[in-house]
Each structure stands twice: as structure tokens, then as C-alpha cells.
N, C-alpha and C positions, 0 to 999 in steps of 0.2 A: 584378270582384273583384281587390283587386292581391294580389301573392304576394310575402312575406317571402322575404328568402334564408336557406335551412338553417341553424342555429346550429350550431360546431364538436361533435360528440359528446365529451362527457364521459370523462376517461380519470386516472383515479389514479393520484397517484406511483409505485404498484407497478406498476401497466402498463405504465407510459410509461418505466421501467428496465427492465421486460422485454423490450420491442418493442427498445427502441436494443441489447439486449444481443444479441438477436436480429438485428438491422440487422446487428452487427460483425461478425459470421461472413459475411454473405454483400456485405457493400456493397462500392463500389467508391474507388479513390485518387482522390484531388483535390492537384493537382499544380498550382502557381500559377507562371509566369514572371517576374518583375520585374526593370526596369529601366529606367533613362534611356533617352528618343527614342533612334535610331542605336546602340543596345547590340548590335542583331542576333537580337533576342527573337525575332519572328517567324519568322525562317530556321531558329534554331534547332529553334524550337517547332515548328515542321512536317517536322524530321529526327527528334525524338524523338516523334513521333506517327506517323511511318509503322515506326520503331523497335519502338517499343512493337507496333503490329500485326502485326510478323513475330514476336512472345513470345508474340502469343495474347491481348492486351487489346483489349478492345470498348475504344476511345478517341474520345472529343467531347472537341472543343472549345467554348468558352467566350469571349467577346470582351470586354475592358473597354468601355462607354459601348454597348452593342447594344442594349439593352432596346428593344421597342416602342414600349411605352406609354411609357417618357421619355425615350431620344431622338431625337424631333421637335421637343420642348419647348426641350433642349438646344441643339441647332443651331440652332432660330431664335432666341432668346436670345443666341447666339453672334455669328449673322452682321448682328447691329444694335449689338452691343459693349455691349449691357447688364446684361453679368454681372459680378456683384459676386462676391469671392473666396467669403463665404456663400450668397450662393443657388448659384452652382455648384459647392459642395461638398455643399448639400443634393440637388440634382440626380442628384449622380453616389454620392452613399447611395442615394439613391432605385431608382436603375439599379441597381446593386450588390444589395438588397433583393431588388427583384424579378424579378431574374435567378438568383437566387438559391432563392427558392422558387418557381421556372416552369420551369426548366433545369438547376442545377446539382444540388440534392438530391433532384430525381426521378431523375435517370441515376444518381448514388449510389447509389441506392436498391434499385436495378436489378445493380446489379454494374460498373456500367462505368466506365470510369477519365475522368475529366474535368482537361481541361489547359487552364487558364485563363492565356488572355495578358493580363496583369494582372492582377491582384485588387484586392484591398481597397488592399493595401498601396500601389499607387499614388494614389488617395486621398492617403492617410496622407501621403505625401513630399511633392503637389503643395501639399493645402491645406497645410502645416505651413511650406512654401516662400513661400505666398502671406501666412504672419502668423497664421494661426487659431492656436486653441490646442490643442496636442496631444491634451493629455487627454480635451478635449470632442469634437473630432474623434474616436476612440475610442470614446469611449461611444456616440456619434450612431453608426454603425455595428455595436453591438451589438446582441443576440449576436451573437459573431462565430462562424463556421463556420471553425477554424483549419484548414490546409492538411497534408498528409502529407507533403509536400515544398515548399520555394520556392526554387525556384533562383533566386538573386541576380547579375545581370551587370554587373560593374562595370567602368567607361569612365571615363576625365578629362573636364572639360565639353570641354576641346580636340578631342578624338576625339568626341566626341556631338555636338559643331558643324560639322564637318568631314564629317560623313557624311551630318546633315540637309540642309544647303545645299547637299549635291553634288544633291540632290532637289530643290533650290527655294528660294524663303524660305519660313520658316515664317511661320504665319497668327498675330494677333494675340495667342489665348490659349495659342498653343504656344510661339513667341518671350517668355512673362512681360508683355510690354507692357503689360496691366493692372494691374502692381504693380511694375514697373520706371521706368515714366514715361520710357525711352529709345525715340526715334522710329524710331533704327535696329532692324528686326527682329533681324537678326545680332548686332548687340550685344545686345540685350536679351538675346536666346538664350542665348547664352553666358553672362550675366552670373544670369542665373533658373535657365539649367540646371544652375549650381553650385551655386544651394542645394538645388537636388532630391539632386544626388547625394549633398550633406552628407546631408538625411534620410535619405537609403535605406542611407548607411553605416550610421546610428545606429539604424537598424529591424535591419537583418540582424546587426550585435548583439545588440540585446536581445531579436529572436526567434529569433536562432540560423539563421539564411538560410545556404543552402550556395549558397558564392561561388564564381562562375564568370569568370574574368580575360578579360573580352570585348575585350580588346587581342588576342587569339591568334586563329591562325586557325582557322577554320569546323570544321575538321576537330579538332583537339587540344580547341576546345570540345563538340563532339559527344563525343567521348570521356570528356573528364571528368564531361560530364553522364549520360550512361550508367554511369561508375563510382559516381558521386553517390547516383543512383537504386538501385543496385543492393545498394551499402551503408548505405543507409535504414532507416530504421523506419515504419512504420504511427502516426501520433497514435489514440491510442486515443479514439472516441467517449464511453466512458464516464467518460473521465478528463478530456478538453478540450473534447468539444464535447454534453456533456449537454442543457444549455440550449438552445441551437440548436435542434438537430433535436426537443429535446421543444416547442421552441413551432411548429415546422412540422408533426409529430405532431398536436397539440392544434388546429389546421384543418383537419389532413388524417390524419385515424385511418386511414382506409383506405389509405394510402403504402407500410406495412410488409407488405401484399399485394400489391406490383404487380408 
């Protein structure tokens, strides 16, 4: 006898505003890092997550491109050089997607604070770098689950090539080479990693990114980000991210208990 999978349990628009209204009292921050390769996101991000543990926050992390299930698909697709600027920006939806209801809005859920080194918004900078179109990139990512914080690290392509290369050359889709058509990695690098930063200028615009001047040292950035953080606000669930979490709700009714 085969067995059907469960259909999600039914839940009315009054419930599914009660539950999230319910959520906001006790859920946890979602806190997104971005930036250009060589910004220092990482360093950072593991200064403000043992930070954060000394205040008393249950803190995970979150990795851009981690998924399981997509990336293996990813990587070998990568390592044959047959990714087109569209399927690897469906890809890394895809990853995003379902990192996203497996990892990020269960710890939510839960109260813990989640620090994602990247989010969505890198998406947004690479493919918009690579020619897609903004707006559909956007929508292909929604609902989006907006962040309560995005610290934004901003670098010249000079200082993000300088500090990649001191690492190595970069690999094919990290140097642009797929959309540069330059053989040099280092050039291409350079030449691809200044339209990402153009995107990411014009994201932390128009979503309001608190910019952190990743030219300074280690230290004066740890500081400002902690001043950042502490002069924040909370995005209200009910106000930005309703949609979201009610279509993650509407699979998983049972989430507002865990």
C-alpha cells in the first residue's frame, strides 16, 4: 500500500496572525552579514557571535550556499564550468529557500538569534553583477524573510582583490570569468568584483544596510558593529515579514510549539 505525504493542516487567516503575533514575543534575531569576498565578514562574524554569547544569546550560525540537498548540485555544475548566470542564481534561491525553512526559521522559532554570513542579499549583488534583472531576481526569492539587522561591509574592488589573492587566485565563478570573458582570474576579479560592490552599495540604500567601513581595523570594526547592534530595532514580524513565516506556518502548523 503506498503512503501519501501528510497535507499541510489548514489554518485561517485569524490563526496564522495569532501564531506570528505569538511568535514575536518570544522568537529570536536574524542578523545577516554582507559583503564583497575579502570584506572580513567572516572574522567579523565569529567576534560578534562569541559577543553576543557573553549577553546571553543562544547564537547559530547560518552559511550562504550550505544547503545539502543543493549544494552538491552546485559544486559540480561549478567544477565543469557549466553554469549559466540563470541556473546559478536559481540554485542559490534554491539553497537560500531551503536553508531557510530547515535552519533558519526553526532556531527563530525557538528564540535563538541566527547570524547569517550572507544572505539573500548576496544573491541579489552577484546575479544583478552577472546581467539578470533586478526585479525578477527579487521576486524569484520571495517571500523574503527580511533580517533585523544587515551589517553592510564596504571595501574598494582594490582592497577585496588584494586580500583575495593574498589567498590564491580565485576560481572561475569567484574571479566573474563567466561574464567577464577575461582569461586573467585577477583581472577579471577585480573587474566583476566592482560591479558587485556597485550592487551592494545600491541595496544598503534602499534597504537601509548599516555600513560598516571594512578598510578599518578588526578592532574599530567590531566596535562599531556592536554599537550598530545595540542601537537597532527589532523588524517587526507582523509588519515585514507576515507572508514568510505564514507560508512556512501553513506546512508546518506545528513550528509555533517547538
Amino acid at each position: 500500500m503506498s503512503s501519501k505525504p501528510a497535507r499541510p493542516a489548514h489554518l485561517t487567516p485569524g490563526e496564522l496572525k495569532k501564531i506570528i503575533a505569538e511568535l514575536e514575543q518570544r522568537r529570536g534575531l536574524l542578523i545577516a552579514f554582507e559583503g564583497p569576498d575579502g570584506a572580513g565578514k567572516t572574522t567579523q562574524r565569529k567576534l560578534f557571535r562569541t559577543w553576543l554569547k557573553g549577553e546571553g544569546h543562544d547564537a547559530v550560525t547560518t552559511k550562504w550556499n550550505s544547503s545539502e540537498l543543493v549544494k552538491p548540485l552546485t559544486r559540480t555544475r561549478k567544477s565543469i564550468r557549466v553554469l549559466s548566470p540563470l541556473e546559478y542564481c536559481l540554485f542559490h534561491a534554491a539553497d537560500y529557500r531551503h536553508r531557510l525553512e530547515t535552519e533558519i526559521l526553526p532556531a527563530l522559532c525557538k528564540g535563538k538569534t541566527v547570524i547569517a554570513d550572507r544572505y539573500l542579499f548576496t544573491g541579489l549583488a552577484r546575479d544583478a553583477a552577472r546581467g539578470l534583472d533586478f526585479h525578477w531576481v527579487l521576486r524569484l526569492y520571495g517571500p523574503i524573510l527580511w533580517p533585523d539587522v544587515v551589517f553592510h561591509f564596504a571595501v574598494t574592488p582594490g582592497t577585496s582583490a588584494k586580500r583575495v589573492l593574498a589567498g590564491g587566485v580565485p576560481s572561475y565563478y569567484e574571479a566573474g570569468q563567466d561574464v567577464t570573458g577575461i582569461s586573467d582570474p585577477a583581472a577579471s576579479y577585480e573587474q566583476f568584483m566592482g560591479r558587485v560592490i556597485q550592487e551592494y552599495a545600491a541595496l544598503a540604500l534602499i534597504f537601509r544596510f548599516s555600513t560598516v567601513d571594512a578598510e578599518k581595523s578588526i578592532y574599530e570594526q567590531h566596535r562599531a558593529i556592536r554599537r550598530l547592534f545595540q542601537e537597532g530595532e527589532r523588524r517587526s514580524w507582523q509588519e515585514y515579514n507576515a507572508r514568510a513565516v505564514a507560508e512556512y506556518l501553513m506546512c508546518r502548523p506545528e513550528a509555533h510549539n517547538d
